[in-house]
PyMOL CGO cylinders between C-alpha atoms (Angstrom):
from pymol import cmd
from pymol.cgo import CYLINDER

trace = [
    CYLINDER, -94.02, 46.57, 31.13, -93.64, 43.07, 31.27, 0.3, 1, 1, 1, 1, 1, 1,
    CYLINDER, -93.64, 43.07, 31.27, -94.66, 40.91, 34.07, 0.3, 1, 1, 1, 1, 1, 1,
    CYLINDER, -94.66, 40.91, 34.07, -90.66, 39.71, 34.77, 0.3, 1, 1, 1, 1, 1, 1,
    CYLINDER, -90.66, 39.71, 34.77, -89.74, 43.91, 34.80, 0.3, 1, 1, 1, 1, 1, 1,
    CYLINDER, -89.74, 43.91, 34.80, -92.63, 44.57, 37.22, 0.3, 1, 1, 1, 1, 1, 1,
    CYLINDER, -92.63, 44.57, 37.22, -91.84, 41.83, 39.58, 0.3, 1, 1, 1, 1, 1, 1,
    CYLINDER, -91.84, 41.83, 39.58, -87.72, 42.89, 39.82, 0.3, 1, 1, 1, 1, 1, 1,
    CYLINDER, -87.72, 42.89, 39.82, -88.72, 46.62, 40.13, 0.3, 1, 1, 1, 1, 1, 1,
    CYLINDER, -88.72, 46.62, 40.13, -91.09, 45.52, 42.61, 0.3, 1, 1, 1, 1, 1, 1,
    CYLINDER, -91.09, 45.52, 42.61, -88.11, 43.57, 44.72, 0.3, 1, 1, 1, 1, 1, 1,
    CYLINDER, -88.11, 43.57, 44.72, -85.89, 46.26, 44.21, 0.3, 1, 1, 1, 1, 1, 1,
    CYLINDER, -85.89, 46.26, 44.21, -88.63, 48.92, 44.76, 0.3, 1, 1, 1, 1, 1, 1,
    CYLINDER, -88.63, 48.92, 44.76, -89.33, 47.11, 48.24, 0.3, 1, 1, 1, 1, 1, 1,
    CYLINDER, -89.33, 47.11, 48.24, -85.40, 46.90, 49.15, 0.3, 1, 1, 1, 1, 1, 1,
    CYLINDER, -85.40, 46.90, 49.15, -84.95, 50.99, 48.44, 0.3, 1, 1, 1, 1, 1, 1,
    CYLINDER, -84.95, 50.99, 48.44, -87.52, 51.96, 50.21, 0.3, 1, 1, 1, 1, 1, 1,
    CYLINDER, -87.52, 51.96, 50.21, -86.84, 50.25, 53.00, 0.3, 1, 1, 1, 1, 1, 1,
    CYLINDER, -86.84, 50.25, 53.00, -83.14, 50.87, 52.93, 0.3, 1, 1, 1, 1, 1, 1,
    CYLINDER, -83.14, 50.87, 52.93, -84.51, 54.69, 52.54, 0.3, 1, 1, 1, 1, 1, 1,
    CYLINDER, -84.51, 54.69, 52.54, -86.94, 54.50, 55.55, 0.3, 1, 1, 1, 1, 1, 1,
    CYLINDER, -86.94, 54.50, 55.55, -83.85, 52.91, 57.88, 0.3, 1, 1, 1, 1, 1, 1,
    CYLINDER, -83.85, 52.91, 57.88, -82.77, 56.48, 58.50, 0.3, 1, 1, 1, 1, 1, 1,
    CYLINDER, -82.77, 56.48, 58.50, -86.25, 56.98, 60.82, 0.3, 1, 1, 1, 1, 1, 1,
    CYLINDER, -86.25, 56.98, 60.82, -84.77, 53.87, 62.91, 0.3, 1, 1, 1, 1, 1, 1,
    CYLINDER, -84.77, 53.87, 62.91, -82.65, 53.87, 65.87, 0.3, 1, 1, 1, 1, 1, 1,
    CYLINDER, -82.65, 53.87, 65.87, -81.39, 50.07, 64.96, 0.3, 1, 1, 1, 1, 1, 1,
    CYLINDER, -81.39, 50.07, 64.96, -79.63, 49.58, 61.50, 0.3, 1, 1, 1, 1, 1, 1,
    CYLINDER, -79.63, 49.58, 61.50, -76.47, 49.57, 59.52, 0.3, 1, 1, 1, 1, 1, 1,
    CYLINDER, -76.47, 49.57, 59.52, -75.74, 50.13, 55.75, 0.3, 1, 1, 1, 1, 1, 1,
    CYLINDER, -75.74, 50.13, 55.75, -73.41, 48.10, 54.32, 0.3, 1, 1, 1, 1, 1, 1,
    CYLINDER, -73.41, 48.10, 54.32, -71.16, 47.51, 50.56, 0.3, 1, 1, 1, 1, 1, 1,
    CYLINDER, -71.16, 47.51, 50.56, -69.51, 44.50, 49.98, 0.3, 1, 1, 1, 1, 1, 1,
    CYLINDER, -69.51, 44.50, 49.98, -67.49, 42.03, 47.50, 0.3, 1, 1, 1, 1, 1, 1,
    CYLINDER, -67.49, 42.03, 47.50, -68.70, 38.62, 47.04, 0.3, 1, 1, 1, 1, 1, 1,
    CYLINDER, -68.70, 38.62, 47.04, -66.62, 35.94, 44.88, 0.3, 1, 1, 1, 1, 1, 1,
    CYLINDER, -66.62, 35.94, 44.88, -66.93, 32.31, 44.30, 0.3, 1, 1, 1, 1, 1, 1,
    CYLINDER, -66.93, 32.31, 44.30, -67.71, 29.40, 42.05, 0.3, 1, 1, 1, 1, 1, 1,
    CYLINDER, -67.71, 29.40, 42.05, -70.81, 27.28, 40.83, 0.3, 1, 1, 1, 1, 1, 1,
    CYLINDER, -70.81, 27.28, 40.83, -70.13, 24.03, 41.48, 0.3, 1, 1, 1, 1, 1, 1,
    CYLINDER, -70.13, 24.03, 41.48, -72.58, 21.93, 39.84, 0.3, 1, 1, 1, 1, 1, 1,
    CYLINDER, -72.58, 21.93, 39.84, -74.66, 22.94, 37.16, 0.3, 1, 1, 1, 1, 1, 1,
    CYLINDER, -74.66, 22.94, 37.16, -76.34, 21.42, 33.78, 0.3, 1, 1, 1, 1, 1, 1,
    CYLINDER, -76.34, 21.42, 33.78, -77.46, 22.83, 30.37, 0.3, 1, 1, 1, 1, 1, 1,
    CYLINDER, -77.46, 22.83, 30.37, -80.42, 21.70, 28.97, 0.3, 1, 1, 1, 1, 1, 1,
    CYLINDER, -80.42, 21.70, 28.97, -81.43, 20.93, 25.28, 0.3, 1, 1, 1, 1, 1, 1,
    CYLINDER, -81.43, 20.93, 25.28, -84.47, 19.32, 23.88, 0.3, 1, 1, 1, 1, 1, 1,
    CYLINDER, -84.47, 19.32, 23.88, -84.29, 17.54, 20.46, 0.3, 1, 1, 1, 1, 1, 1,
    CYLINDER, -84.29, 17.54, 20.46, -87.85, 16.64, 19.28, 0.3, 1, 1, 1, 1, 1, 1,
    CYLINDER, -87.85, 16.64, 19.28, -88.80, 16.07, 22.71, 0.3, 1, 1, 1, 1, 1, 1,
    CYLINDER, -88.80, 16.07, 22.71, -85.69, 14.16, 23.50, 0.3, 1, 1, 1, 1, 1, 1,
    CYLINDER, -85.69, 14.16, 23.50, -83.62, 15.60, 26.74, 0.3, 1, 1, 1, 1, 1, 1,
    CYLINDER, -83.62, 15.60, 26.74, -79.77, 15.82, 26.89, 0.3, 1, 1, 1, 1, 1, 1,
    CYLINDER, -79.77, 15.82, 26.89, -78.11, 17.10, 29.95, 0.3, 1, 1, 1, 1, 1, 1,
    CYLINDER, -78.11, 17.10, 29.95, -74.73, 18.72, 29.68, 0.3, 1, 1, 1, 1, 1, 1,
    CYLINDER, -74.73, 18.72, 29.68, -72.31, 19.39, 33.06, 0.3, 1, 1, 1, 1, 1, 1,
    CYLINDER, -72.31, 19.39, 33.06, -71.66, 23.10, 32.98, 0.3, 1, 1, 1, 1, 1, 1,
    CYLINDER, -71.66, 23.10, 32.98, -67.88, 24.00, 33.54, 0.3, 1, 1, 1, 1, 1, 1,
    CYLINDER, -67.88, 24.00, 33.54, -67.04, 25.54, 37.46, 0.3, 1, 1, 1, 1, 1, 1,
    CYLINDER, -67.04, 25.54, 37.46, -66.29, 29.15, 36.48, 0.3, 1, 1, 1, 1, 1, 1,
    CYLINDER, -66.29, 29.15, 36.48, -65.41, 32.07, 38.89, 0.3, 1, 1, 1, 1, 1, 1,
    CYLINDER, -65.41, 32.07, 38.89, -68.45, 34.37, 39.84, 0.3, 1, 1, 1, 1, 1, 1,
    CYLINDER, -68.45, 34.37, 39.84, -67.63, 38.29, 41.00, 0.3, 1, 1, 1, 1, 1, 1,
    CYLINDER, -67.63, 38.29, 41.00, -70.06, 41.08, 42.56, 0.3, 1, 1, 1, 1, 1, 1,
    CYLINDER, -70.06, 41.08, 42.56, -70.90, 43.86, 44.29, 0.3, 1, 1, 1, 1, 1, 1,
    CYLINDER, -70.90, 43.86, 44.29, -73.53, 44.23, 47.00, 0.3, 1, 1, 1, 1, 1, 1,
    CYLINDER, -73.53, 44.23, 47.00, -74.88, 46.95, 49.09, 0.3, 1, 1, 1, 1, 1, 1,
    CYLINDER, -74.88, 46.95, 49.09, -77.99, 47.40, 51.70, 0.3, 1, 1, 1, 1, 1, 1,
    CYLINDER, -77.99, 47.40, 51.70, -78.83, 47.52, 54.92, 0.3, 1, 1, 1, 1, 1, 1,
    CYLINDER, -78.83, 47.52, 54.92, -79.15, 45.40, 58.27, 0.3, 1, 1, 1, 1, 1, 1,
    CYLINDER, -79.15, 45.40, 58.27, -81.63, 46.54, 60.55, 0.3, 1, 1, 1, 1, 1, 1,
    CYLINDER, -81.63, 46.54, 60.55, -82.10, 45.58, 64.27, 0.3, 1, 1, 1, 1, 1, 1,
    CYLINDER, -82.10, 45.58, 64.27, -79.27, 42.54, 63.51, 0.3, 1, 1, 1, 1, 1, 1,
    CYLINDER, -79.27, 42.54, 63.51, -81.98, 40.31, 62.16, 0.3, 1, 1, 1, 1, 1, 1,
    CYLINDER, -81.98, 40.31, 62.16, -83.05, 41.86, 58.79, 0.3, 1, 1, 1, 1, 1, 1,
    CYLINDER, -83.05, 41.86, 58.79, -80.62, 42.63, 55.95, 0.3, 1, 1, 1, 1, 1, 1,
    CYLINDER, -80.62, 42.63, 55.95, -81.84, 43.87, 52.76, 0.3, 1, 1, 1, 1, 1, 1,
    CYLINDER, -81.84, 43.87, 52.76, -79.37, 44.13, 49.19, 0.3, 1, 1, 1, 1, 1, 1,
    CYLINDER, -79.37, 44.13, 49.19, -79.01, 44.93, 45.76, 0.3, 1, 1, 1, 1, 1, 1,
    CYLINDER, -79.01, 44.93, 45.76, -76.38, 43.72, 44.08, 0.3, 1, 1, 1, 1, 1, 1,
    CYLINDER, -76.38, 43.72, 44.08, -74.84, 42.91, 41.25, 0.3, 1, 1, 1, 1, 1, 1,
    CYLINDER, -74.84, 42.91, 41.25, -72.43, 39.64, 39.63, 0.3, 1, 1, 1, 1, 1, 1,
    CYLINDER, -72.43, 39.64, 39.63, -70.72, 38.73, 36.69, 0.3, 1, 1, 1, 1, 1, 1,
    CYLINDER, -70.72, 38.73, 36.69, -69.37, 35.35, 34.97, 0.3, 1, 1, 1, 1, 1, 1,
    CYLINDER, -69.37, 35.35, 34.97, -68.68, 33.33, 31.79, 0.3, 1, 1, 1, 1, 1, 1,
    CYLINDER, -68.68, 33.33, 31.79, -70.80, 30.16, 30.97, 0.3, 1, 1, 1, 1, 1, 1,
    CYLINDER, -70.80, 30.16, 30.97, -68.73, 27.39, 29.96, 0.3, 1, 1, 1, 1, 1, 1,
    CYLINDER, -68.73, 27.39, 29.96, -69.58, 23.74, 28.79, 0.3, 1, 1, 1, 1, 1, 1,
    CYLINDER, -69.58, 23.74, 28.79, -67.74, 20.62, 29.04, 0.3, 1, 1, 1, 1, 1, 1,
    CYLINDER, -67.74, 20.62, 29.04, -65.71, 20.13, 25.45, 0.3, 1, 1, 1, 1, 1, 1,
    CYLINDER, -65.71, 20.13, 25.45, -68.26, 23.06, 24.00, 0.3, 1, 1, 1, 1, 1, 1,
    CYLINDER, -68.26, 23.06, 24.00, -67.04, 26.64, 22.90, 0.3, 1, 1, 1, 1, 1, 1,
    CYLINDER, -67.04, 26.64, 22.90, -69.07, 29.09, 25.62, 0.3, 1, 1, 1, 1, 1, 1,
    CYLINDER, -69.07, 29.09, 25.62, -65.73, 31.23, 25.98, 0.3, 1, 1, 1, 1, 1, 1,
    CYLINDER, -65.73, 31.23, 25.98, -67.26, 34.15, 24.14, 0.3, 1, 1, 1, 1, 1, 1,
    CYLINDER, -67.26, 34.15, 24.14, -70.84, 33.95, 26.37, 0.3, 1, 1, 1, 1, 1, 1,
    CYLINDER, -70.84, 33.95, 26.37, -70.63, 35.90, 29.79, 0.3, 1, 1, 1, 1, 1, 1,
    CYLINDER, -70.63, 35.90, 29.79, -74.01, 36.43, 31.55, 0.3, 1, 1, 1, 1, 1, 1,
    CYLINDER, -74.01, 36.43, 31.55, -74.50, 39.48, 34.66, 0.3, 1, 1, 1, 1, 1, 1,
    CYLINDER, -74.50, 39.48, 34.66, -77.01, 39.32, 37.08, 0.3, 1, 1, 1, 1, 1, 1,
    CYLINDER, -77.01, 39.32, 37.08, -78.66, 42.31, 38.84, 0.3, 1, 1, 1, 1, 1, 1,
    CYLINDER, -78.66, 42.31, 38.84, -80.61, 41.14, 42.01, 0.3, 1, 1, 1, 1, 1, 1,
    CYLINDER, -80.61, 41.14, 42.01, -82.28, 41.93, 45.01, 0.3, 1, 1, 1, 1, 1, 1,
    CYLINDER, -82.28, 41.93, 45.01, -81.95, 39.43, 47.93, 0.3, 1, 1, 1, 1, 1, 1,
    CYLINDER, -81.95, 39.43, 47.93, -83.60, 39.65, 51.73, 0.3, 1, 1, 1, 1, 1, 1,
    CYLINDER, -83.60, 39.65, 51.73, -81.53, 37.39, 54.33, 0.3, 1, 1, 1, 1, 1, 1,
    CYLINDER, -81.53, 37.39, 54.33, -82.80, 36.36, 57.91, 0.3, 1, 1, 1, 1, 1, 1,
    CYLINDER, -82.80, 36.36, 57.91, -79.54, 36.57, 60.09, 0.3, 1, 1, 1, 1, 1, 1,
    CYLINDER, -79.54, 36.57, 60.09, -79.87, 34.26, 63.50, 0.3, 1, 1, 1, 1, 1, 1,
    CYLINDER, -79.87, 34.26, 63.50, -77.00, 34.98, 65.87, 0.3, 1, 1, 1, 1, 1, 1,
    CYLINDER, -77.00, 34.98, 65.87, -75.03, 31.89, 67.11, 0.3, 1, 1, 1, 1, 1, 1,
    CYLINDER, -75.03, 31.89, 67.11, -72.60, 33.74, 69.53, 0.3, 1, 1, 1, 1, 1, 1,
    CYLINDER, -72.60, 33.74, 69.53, -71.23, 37.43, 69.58, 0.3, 1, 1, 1, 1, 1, 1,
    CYLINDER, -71.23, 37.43, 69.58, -69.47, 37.53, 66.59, 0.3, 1, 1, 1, 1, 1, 1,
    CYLINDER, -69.47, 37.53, 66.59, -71.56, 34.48, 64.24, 0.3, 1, 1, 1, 1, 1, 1,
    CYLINDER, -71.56, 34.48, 64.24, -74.61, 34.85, 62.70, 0.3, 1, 1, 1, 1, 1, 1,
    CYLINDER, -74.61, 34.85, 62.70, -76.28, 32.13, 60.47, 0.3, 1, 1, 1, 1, 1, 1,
    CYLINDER, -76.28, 32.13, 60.47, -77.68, 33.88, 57.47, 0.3, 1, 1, 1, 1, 1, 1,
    CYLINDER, -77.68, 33.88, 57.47, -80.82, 32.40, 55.12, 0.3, 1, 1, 1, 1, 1, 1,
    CYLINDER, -80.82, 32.40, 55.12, -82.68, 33.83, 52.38, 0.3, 1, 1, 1, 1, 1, 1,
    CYLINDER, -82.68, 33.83, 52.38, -84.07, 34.24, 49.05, 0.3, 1, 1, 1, 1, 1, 1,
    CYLINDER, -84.07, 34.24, 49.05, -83.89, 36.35, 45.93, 0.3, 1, 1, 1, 1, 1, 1,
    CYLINDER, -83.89, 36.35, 45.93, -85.23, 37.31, 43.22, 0.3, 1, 1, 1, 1, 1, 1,
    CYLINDER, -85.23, 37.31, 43.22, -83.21, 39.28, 39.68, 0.3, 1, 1, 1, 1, 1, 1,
    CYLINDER, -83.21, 39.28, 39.68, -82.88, 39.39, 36.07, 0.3, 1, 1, 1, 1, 1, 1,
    CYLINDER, -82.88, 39.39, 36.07, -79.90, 37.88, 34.20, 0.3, 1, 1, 1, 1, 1, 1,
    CYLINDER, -79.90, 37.88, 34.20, -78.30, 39.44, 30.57, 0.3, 1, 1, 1, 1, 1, 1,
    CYLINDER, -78.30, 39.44, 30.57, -76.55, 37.13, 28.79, 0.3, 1, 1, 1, 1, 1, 1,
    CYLINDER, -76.55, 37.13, 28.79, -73.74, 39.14, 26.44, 0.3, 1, 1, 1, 1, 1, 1,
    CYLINDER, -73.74, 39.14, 26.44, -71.57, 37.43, 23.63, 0.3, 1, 1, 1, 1, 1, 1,
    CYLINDER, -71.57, 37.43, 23.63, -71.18, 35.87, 19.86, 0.3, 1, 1, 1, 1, 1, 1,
    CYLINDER, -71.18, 35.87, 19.86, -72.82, 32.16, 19.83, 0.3, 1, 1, 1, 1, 1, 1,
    CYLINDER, -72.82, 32.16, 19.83, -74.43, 30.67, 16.95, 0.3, 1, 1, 1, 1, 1, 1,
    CYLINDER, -74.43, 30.67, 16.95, -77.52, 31.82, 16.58, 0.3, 1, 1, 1, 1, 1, 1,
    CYLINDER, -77.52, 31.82, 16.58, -77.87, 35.97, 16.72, 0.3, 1, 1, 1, 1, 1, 1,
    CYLINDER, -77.87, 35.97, 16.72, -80.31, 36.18, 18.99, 0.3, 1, 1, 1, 1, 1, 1,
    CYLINDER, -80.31, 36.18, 18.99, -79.32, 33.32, 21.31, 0.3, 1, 1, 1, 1, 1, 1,
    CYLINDER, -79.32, 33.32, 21.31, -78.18, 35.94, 23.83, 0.3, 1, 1, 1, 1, 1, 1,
    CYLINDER, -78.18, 35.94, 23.83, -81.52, 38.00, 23.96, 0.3, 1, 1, 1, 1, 1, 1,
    CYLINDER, -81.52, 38.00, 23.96, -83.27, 34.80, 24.16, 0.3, 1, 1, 1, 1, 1, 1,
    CYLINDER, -83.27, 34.80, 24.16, -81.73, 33.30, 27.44, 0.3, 1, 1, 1, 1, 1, 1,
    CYLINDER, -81.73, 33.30, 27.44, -81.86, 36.63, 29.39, 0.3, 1, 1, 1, 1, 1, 1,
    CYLINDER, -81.86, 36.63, 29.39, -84.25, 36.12, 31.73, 0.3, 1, 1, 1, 1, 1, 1,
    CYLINDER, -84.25, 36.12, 31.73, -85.25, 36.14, 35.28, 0.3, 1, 1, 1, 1, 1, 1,
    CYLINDER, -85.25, 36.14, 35.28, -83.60, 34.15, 38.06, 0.3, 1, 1, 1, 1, 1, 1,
    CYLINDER, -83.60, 34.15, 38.06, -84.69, 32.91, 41.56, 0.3, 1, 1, 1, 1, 1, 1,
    CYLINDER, -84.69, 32.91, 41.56, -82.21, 31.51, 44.40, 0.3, 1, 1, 1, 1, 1, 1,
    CYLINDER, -82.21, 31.51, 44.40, -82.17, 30.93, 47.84, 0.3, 1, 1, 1, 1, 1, 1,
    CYLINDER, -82.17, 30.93, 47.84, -79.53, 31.08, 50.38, 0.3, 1, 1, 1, 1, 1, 1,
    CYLINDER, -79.53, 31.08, 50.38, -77.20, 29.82, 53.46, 0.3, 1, 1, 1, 1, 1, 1,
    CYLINDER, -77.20, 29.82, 53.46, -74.71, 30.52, 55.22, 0.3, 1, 1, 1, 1, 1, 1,
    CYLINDER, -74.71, 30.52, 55.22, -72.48, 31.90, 58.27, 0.3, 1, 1, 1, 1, 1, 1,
    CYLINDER, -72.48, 31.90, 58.27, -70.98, 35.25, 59.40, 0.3, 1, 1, 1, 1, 1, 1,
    CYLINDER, -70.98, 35.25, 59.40, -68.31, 36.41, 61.48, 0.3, 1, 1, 1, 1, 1, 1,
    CYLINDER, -68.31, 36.41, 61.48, -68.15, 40.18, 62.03, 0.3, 1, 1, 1, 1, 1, 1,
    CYLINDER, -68.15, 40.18, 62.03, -65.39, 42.24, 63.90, 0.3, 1, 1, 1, 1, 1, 1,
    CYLINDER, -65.39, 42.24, 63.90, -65.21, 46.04, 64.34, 0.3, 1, 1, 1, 1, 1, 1,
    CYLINDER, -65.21, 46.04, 64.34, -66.63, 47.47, 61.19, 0.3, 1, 1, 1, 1, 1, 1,
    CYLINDER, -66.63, 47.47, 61.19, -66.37, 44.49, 59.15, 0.3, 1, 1, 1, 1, 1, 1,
    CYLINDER, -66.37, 44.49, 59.15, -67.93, 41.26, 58.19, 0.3, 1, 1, 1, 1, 1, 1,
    CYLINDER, -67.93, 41.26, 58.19, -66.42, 37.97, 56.24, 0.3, 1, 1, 1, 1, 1, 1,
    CYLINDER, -66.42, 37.97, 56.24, -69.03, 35.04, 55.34, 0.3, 1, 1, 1, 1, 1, 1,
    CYLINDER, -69.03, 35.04, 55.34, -69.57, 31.83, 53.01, 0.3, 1, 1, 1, 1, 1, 1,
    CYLINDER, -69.57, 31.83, 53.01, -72.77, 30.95, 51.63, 0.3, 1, 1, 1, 1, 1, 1,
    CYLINDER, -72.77, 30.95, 51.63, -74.18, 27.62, 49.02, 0.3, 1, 1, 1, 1, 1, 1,
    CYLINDER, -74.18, 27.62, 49.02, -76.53, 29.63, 47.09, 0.3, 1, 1, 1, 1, 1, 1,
    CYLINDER, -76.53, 29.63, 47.09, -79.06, 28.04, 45.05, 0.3, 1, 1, 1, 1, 1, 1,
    CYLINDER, -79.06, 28.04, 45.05, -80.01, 29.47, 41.10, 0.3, 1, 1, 1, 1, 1, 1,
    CYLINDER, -80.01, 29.47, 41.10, -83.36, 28.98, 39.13, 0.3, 1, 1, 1, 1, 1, 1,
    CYLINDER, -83.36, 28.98, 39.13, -82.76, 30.31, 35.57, 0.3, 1, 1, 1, 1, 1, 1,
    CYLINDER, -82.76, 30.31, 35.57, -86.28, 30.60, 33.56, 0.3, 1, 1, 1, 1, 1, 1,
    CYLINDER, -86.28, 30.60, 33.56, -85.07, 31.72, 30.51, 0.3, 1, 1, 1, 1, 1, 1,
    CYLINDER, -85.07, 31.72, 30.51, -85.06, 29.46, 27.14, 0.3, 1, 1, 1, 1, 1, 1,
    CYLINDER, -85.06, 29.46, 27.14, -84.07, 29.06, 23.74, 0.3, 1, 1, 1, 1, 1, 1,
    CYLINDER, -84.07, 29.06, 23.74, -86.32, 27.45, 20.61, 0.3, 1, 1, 1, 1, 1, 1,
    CYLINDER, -86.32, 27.45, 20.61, -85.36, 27.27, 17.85, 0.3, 1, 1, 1, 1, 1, 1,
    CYLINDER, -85.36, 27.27, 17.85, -85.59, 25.24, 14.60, 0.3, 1, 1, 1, 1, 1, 1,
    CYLINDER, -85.59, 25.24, 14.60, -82.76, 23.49, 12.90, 0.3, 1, 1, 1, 1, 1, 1,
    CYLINDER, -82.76, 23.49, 12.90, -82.85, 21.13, 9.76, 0.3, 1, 1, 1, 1, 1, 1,
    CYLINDER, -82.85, 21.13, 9.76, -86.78, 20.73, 10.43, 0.3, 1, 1, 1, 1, 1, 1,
    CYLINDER, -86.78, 20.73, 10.43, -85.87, 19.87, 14.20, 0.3, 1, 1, 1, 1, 1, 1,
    CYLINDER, -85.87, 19.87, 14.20, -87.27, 21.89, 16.67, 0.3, 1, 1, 1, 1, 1, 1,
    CYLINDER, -87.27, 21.89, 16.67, -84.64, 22.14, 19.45, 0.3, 1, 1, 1, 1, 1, 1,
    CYLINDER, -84.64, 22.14, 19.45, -85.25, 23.82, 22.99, 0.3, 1, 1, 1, 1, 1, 1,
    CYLINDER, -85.25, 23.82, 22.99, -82.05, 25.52, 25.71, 0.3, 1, 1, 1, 1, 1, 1,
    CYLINDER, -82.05, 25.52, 25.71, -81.84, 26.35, 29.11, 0.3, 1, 1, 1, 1, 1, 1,
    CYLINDER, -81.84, 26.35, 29.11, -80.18, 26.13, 31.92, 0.3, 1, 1, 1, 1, 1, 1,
    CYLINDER, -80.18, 26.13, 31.92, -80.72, 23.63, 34.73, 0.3, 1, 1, 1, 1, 1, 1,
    CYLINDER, -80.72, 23.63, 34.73, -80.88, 24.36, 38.48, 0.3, 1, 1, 1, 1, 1, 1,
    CYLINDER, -80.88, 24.36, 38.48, -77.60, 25.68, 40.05, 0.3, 1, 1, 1, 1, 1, 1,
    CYLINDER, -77.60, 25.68, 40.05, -75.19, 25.35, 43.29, 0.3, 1, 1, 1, 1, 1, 1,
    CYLINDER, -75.19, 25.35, 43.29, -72.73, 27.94, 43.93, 0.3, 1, 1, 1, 1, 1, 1,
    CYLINDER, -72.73, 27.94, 43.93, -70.33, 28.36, 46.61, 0.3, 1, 1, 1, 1, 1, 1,
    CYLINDER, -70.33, 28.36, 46.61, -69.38, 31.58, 47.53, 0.3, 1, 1, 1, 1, 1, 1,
    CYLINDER, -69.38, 31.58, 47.53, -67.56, 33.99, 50.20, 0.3, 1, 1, 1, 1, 1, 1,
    CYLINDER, -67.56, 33.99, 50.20, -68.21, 37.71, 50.97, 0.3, 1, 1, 1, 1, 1, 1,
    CYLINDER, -68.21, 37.71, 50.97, -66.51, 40.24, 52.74, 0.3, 1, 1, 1, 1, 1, 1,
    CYLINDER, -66.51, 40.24, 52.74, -68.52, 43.33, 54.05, 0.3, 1, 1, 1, 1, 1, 1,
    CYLINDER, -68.52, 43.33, 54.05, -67.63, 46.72, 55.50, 0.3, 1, 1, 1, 1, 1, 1,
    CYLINDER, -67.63, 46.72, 55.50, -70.48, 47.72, 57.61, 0.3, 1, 1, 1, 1, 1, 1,
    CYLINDER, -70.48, 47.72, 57.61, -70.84, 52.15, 57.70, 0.3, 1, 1, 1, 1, 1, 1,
]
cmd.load_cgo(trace, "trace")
């Protein structure tokens, strides 16, 4: 097993079994939810001969599903799981669509009654999907991620709205050789903004 499987089983291992164990507290709440938003600034990288170009990646909508549990109001643990093209400024990425599976631990801090501030990390593994140019272009890029996360809360009755700026390290890259140049791609750093609404069980 490689050493990017072990550490997502590992995160998602952690987040079952503690979602699991909730049941033998007094103090918590499961949770599903729908998340959707947009990135809002993002580059792609390539390398020719050791020469960088930067390329603004296109906003594109972002769509998900997201489950876990909150325990004593402070500690909320998910898995979850998004979905979205890749586009590039005046470059054909209509056919490449990458999904993310994820776990993700937030600290919530209560402002009042109803608002909680929300910040956290997470770790997943993204799967790119699609023709490009190259055949295995798509297998290539796939790869884990790591992000962090902010944002606020308002909850009423048995439900929950929020918007977070979440923050996305991709780690996966591309070499290849073309015409005797050897040419590297990845994706840069990226800043999403997104909303969420929860029902709370």
């Amino acid at each position: 097993m490689s050493k990017k499987f072990k550490i997502l089983f590992f995160g998602a291992l952690t987040s079952a079994a503690f979602i699991a164990n909730a049941e033998e507290n007094t103090d918590y709440q499961y949770f599903v939810g729908f998340d959707a938003g947009t990135n809002i600034s993002g580059k792609q990288e390539i390398t020719l001969d050791g020469s960088k170009h930067k390329f603004d990646i296109d906003n594109s909508p972002i769509v998900g599903l997201r489950g876990g549990v909150t325990y004593n109001n402070t500690h909320q643990f998910s898995l979850g799981i998004d979905y979205r093209s890749i586009d590039r400024e005046k470059f054909d990425y209509s056919d490449t669509e990458v999904a993310t599976i994820y776990t993700r631990y937030d600290y919530l801090l209560p402002l009042t009654n109803n608002i909680s501030w929300n910040i956290g990390g997470k770790v997943g593994y993204e799967e790119f999907f699609g023709d490009w140019q190259f055949d295995d272009f798509n297998h290539e890029m796939s790869d884990m991620v790591l992000g962090a996360q902010t944002g606020l809360n308002y909850k009423f009755d048995q439900w929950s709205i929020g918007a977070e700026l979440n923050y996305l390290h991709h780690t996966g890259e591309y070499e290849y050789e073309d015409s005797g140049v050897q040419q590297n791609v990845q994706f840069g750093d990226e800043l999403m903004l997104m909303a969420n609404v929860k029902y709370h069980l």
